[in-house]
C-alpha positions as CSV (number, residue, x, y, z in Angstrom):
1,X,-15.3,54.1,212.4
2,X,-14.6,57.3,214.6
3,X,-16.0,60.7,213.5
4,X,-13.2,62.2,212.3
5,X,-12.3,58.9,209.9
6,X,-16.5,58.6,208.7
7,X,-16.0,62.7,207.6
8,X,-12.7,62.1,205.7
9,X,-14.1,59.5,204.1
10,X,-17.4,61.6,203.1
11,X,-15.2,64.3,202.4
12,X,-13.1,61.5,199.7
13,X,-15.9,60.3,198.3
14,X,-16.9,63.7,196.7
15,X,-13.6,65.1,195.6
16,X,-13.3,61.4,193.7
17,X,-17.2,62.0,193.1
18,X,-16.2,65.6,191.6
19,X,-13.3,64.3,189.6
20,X,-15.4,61.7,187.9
21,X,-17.8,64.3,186.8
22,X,-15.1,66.4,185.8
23,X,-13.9,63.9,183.3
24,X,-17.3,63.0,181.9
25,X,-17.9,66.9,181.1
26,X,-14.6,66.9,178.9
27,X,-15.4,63.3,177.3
28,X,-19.3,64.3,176.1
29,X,-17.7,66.0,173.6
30,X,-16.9,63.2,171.4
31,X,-20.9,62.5,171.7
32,X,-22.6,65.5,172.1
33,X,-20.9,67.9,170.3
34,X,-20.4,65.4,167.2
35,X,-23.8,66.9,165.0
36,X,-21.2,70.2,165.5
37,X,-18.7,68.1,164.0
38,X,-20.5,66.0,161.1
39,X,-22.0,69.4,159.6
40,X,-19.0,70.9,159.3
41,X,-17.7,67.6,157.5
42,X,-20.4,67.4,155.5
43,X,-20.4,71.6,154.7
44,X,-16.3,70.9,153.7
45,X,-15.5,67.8,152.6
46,X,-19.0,66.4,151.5
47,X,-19.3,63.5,153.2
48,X,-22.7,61.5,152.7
49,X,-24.8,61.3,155.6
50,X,-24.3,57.5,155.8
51,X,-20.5,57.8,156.5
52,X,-21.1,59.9,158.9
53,X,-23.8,58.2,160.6
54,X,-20.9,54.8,160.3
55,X,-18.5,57.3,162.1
56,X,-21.2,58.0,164.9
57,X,-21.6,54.6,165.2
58,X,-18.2,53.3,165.5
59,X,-17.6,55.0,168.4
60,X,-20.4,53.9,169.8
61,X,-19.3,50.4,169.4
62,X,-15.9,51.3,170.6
63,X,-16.4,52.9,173.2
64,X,-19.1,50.6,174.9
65,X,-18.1,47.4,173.8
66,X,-14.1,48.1,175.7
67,X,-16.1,48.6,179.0
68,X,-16.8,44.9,180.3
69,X,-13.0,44.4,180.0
70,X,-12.0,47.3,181.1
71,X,-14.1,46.8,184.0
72,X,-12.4,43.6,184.5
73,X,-9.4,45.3,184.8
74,X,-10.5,48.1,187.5
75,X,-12.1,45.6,189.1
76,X,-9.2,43.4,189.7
77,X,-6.1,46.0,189.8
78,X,-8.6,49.4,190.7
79,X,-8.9,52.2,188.3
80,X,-6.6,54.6,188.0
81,X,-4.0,53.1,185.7
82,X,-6.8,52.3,183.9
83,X,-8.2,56.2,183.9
84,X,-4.7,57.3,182.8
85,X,-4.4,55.2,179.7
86,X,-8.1,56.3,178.9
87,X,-7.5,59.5,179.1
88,X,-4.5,59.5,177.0
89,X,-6.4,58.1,174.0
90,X,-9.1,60.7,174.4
91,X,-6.7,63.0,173.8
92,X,-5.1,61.5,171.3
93,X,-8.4,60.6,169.3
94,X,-9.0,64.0,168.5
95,X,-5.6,65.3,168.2
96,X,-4.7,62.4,165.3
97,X,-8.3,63.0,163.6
98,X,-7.1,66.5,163.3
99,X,-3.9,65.8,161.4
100,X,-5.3,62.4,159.6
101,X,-8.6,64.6,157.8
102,X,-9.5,61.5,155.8
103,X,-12.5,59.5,156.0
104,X,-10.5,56.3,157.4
105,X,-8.8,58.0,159.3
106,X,-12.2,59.5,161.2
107,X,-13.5,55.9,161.0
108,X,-10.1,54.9,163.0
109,X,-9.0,57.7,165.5
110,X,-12.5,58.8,166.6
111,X,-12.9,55.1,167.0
112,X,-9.7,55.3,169.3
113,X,-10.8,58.1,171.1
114,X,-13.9,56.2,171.3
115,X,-12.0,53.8,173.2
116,X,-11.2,56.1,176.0
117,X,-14.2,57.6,176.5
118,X,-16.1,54.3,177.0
119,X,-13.3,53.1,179.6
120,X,-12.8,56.7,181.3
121,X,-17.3,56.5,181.8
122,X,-17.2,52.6,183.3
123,X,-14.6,53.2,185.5
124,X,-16.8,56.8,186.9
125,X,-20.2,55.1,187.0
126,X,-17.9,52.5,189.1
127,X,-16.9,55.1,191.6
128,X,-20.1,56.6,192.1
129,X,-22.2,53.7,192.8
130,X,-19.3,51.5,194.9
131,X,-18.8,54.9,197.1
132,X,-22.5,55.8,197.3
133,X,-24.6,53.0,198.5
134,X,-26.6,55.1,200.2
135,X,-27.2,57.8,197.7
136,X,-26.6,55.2,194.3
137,X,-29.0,57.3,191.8
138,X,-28.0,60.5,193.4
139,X,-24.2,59.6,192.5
140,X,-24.4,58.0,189.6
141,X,-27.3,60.3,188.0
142,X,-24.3,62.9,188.6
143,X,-22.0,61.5,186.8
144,X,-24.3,61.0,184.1
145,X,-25.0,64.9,184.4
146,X,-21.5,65.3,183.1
147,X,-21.4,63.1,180.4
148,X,-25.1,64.4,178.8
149,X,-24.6,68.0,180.2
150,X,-21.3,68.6,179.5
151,X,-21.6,69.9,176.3
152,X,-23.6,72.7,177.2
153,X,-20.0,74.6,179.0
154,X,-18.6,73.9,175.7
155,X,-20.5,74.1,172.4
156,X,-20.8,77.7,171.9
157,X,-17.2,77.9,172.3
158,X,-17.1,75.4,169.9
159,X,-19.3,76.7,167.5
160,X,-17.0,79.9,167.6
161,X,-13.7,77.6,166.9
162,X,-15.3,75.7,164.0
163,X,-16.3,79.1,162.3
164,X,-12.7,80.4,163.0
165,X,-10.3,78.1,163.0
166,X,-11.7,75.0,161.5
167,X,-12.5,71.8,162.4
168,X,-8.7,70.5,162.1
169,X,-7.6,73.4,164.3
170,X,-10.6,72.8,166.4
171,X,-10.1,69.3,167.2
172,X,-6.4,69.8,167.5
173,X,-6.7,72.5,170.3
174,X,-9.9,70.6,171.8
175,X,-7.7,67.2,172.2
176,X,-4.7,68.9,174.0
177,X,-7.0,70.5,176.3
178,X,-8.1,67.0,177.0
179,X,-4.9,65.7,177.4
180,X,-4.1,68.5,179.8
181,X,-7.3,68.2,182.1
182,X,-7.9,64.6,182.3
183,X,-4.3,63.5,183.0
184,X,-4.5,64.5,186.7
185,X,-7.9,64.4,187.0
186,X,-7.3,60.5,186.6
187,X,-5.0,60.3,189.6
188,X,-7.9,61.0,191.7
189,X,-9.6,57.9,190.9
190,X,-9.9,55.2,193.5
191,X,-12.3,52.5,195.2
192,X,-13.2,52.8,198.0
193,X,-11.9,49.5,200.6
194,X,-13.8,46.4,201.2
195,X,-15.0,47.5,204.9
196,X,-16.0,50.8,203.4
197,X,-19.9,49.9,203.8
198,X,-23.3,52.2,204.0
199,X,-27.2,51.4,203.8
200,X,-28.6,50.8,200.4
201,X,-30.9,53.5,199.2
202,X,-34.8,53.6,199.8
203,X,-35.1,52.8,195.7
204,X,-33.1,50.3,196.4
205,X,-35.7,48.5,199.0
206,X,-38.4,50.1,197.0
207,X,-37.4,47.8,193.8
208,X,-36.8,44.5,196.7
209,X,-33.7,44.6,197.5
210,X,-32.8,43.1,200.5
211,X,-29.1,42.4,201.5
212,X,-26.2,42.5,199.1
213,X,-26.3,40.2,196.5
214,X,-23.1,40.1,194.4
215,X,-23.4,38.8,191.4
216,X,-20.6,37.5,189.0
217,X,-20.6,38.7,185.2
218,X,-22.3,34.8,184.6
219,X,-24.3,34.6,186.5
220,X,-26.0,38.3,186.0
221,X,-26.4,37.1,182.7
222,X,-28.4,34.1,183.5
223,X,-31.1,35.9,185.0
224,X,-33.9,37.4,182.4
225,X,-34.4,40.4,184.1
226,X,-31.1,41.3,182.7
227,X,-32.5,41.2,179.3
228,X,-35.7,43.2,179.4
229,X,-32.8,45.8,181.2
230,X,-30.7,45.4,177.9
231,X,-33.5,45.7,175.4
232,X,-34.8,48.5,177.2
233,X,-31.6,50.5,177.6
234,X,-30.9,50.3,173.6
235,X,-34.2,51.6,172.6
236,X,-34.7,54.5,175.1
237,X,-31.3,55.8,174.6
238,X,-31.4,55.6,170.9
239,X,-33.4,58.8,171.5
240,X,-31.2,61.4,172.9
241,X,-28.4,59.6,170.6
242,X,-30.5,60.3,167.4
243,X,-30.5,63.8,168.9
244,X,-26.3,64.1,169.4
245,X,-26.1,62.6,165.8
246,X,-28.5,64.7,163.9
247,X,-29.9,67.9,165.6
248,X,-28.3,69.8,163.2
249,X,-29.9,68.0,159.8
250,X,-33.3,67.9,161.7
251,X,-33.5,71.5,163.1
252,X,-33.0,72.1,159.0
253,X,-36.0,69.5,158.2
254,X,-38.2,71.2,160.8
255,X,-37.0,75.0,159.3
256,X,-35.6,75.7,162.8
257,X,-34.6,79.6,162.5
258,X,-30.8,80.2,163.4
259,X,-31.6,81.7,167.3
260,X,-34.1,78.9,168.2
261,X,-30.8,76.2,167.5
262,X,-28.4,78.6,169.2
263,X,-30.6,78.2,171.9
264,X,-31.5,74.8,171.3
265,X,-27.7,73.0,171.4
266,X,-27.1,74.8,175.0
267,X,-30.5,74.0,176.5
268,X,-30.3,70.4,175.2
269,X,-27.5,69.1,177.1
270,X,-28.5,71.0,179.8
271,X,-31.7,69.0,180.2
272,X,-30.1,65.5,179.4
273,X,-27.9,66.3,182.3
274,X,-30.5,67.2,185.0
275,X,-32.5,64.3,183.4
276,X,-29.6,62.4,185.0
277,X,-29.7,64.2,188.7
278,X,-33.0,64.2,188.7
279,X,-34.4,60.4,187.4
280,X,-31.1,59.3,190.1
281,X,-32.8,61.5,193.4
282,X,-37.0,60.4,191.9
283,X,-35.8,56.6,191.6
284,X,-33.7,56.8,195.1
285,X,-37.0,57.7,196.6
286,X,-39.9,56.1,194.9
287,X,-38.2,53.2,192.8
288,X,-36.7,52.6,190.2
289,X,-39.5,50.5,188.1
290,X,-41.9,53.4,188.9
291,X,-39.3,55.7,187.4
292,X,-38.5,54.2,184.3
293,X,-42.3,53.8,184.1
294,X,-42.8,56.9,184.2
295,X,-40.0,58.7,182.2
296,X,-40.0,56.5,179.2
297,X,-43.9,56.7,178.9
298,X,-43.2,60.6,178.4
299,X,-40.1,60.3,176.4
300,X,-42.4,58.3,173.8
301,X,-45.4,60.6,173.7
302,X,-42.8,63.8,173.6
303,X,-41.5,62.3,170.4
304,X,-44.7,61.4,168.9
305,X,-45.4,65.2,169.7
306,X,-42.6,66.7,167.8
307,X,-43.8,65.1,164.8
308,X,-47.5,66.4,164.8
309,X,-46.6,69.9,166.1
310,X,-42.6,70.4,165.6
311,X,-43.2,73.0,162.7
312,X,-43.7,75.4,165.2
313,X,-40.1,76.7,165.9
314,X,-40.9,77.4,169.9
315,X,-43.0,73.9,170.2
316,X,-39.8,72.2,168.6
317,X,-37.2,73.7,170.6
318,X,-39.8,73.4,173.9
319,X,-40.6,69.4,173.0
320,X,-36.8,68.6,172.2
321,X,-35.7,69.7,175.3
322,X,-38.8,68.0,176.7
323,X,-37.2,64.8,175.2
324,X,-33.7,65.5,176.7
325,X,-34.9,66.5,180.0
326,X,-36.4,62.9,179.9
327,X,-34.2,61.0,177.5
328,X,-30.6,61.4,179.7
329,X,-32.6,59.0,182.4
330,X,-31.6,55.3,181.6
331,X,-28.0,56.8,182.4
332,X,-28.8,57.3,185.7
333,X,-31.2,54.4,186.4
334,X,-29.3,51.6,184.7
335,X,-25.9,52.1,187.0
336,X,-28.3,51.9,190.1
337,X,-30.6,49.1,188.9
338,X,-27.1,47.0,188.2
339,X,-26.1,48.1,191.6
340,X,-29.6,47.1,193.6
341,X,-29.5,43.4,191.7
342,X,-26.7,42.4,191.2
343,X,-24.2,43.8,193.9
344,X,-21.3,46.1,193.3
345,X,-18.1,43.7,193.5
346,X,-18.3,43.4,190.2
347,X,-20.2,46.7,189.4
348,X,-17.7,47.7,187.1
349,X,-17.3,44.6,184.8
350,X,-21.3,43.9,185.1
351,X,-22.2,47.6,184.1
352,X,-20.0,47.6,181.5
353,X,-21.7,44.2,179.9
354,X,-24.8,46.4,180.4
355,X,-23.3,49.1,178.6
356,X,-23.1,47.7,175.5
357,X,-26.8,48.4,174.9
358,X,-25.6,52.3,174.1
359,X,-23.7,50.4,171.1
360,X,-26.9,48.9,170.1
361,X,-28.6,52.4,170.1
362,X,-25.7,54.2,168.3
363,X,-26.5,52.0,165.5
364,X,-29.8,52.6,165.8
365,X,-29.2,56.4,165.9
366,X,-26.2,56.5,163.7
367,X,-26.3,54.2,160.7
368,X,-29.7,53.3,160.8
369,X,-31.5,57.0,161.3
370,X,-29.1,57.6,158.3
371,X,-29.9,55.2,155.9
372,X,-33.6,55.6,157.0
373,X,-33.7,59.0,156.7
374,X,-32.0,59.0,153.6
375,X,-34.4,56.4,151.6
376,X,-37.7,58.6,153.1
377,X,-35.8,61.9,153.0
378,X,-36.9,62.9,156.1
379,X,-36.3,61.8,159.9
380,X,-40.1,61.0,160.0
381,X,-39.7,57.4,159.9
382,X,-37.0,57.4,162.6
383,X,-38.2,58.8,165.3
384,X,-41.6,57.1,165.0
385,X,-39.9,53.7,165.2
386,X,-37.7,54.8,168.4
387,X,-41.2,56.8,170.1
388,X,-42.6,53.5,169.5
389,X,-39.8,51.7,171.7
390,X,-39.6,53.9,174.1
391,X,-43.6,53.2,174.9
392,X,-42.4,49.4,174.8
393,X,-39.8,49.7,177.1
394,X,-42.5,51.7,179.8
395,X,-44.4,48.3,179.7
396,X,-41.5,46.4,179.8
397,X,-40.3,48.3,183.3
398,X,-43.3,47.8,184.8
399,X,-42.8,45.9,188.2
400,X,-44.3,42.8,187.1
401,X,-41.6,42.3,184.4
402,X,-38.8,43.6,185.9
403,X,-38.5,42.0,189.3
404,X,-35.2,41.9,191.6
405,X,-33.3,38.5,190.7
406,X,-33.7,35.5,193.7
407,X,-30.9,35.5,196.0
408,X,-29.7,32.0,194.8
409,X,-27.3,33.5,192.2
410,X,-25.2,35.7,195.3
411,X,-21.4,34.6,195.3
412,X,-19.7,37.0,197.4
413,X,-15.9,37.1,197.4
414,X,-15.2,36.6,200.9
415,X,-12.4,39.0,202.2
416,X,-11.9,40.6,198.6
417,X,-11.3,44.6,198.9
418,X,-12.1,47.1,196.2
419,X,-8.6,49.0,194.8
């Protein structure tokens, strides 16, 4: 490759880089703005918390459980088709919620939106780590950024809309805006070619990987490290989900005075984001299994912290944050540990099977934390059972459980290119 071809293709890969980041920042609404949402529902219509927490957790489902077939799909045809339709049901989630205001109709079009958002973040994650060998939980960790840090550009703003306009008006406005960014941020989108080839990252060789392996969807799943990967991804995101479901109804349980949560709901996505950037560059250097280690370890304890000393309104705000700067991690690791085991011809489809751990934590932060909460009438109970996991899944990252998969699975697709 001649210098002038190897700096256009640097300089592609972070313009697609920078669109997929773009797109994740407008799609975190539906998941991190949503406690923003559900008050308001609750405030005005009187929704229980249950139905609510089923709402939460639909789209949860929805939106990971599309990805392995979506994946399929960008995989096989690349993803920009594929972005385009996404983004048009993002859109259109939030536009029909607004003129539907029914409980079904919530259950169904933020369901749909769901939809897009899960395809629009596979096919992203997809770009990073197929583009960025080299830099895999850099890239992907950025990604991630706008996805759990998105928010913080928009809730205030939304905060302001919901107090003046709304919430029908506010989603209305909120799903054309989506429809008018992501549309040609979507024809960005695009693999990069089959010859398009760079050294794996030093986490990479840290966790023992050694040549590319490339792993079909079958075979990925016939390896057990895949499983302690899936068990541990459900429990230590079900952390920062419980968070994005119900900051709102715990900043009230822990007496949370109005300029602390103010504070709190920008700072809080801020931290899940550069929990992303900054588990992706930690694990690119030193591992990923030391990493995760490491991160979920303190995730657990910071949880088990908030519930001796949250009464304190600065210990609270200090110790959630804490928990977000730590929490937004598996989003970051989990694309790169798919990428260092199992290859990245199939990175899209075999993340996306991965993915639908998130559903297992929505219910788990959704329905669950609801019901839970509800029966104890307090979110006491919750977030010891999820602290708990998190301290499980250190142990279970630890290098003598998670180990890279033996070669024997590889079945590379001779002379296949990336769309």
């Amino acid at each position: 490759m001649t210098d002038s071809a190897a700096a256009a293709t640097t300089l592609s890969r972070w313009v697609r880089l920078s669109a997929a980041v773009g797109a994740m920042m407008l799609t975190s609404i539906y998941q991190y703005s949503w406690f923003l949402f559900s008050f308001e529902i609750q405030s005005t219509w009187g929704w229980s918390l249950t139905s609510l927490g089923l709402i939460y957790t639909i789209f949860h489902y929805t939106s990971t459980l599309v990805m392995p077939f979506s994946g399929m799909i960008a995989d096989t045809y690349g993803p920009r088709m594929v972005a385009l339709g996404a983004s048009l049901l993002v859109g259109a989630g939030f536009i029909l919620c607004a003129l539907f205001p029914h409980l079904w109709a919530f259950q169904l079009f933020y369901g749909l939106g769901g939809i897009g958002c899960g395809v629009l973040y596979g096919v992203s994650i997809a770009t990073a780590i197929k583009w960025f060998a080299d830099r895999r939980g850099l890239a992907s960790g950025l990604v991630a950024l706008g996805f759990g840090g998105g928010t913080a550009v928009f809730n205030l703003f939304i905060v302001r809309m919901l107090e003046s306009l709304g919430l029908s008006t506010t989603l209305l406005y909120l799903g054309i805006l989506m429809l008018a960014l992501l549309l040609p941020i979507s024809l960005i989108y695009r693999y990069p070619p089959a010859s398009h080839t760079r050294p794996a990252a030093k986490g990479a060789a840290a966790a023992g990987h050694a040549g590319v392996r490339e792993y079909r969807p079958g075979q990925m799943l016939g390896t057990p490290q895949w499983y302690l990967i899936y068990f541990s991804f459900s429990v230590t995101v079900s952390l920062v989900l419980l968070f994005g479901a119900q900051m709102k109804l715990l900043a009230q349980e822990y007496e949370l005075p109005a300029p602390y949560f103010s504070l709190l709901i920008v700072l809080f996505p801020v931290a899940n984001g550069v929990s992303r950037v900054l588990a992706g560059i930690i694990s690119d250097r030193f591992g990923r299994s030391v990493t995760m280690v490491a991160f979920y370890t303190l995730l657990g304890l910071s949880i088990l912290a908030i519930l001796q000393f949250g009464r304190y309104p600065l210990v609270f705000v200090s110790l959630v944050v804490l928990a977000s700067l730590l929490g937004g991690a598996p989003f970051a690791l989990y694309p790169a540990v798919i990428g260092d085991f199992y290859g990245t011809r199939y990175a899209t489809t075999n993340y996306g099977i991965t993915y639908t751990a998130k559903a297992w934590a929505g219910l788990i932060s959704g329905w669950l934390c609801g019901i839970l909460a509800s029966h104890f009438g307090s979110f006491t109970v919750p977030l010891a059972i999820v602290a708990a996991a998190s301290l499980l899944a250190a142990v279970l990252s630890l290098p003598r459980f998670l180990k890279v998969p033996p070669a024997r699975a590889q079945s590379a697709v001779e002379g296949s290119g990336e769309k």
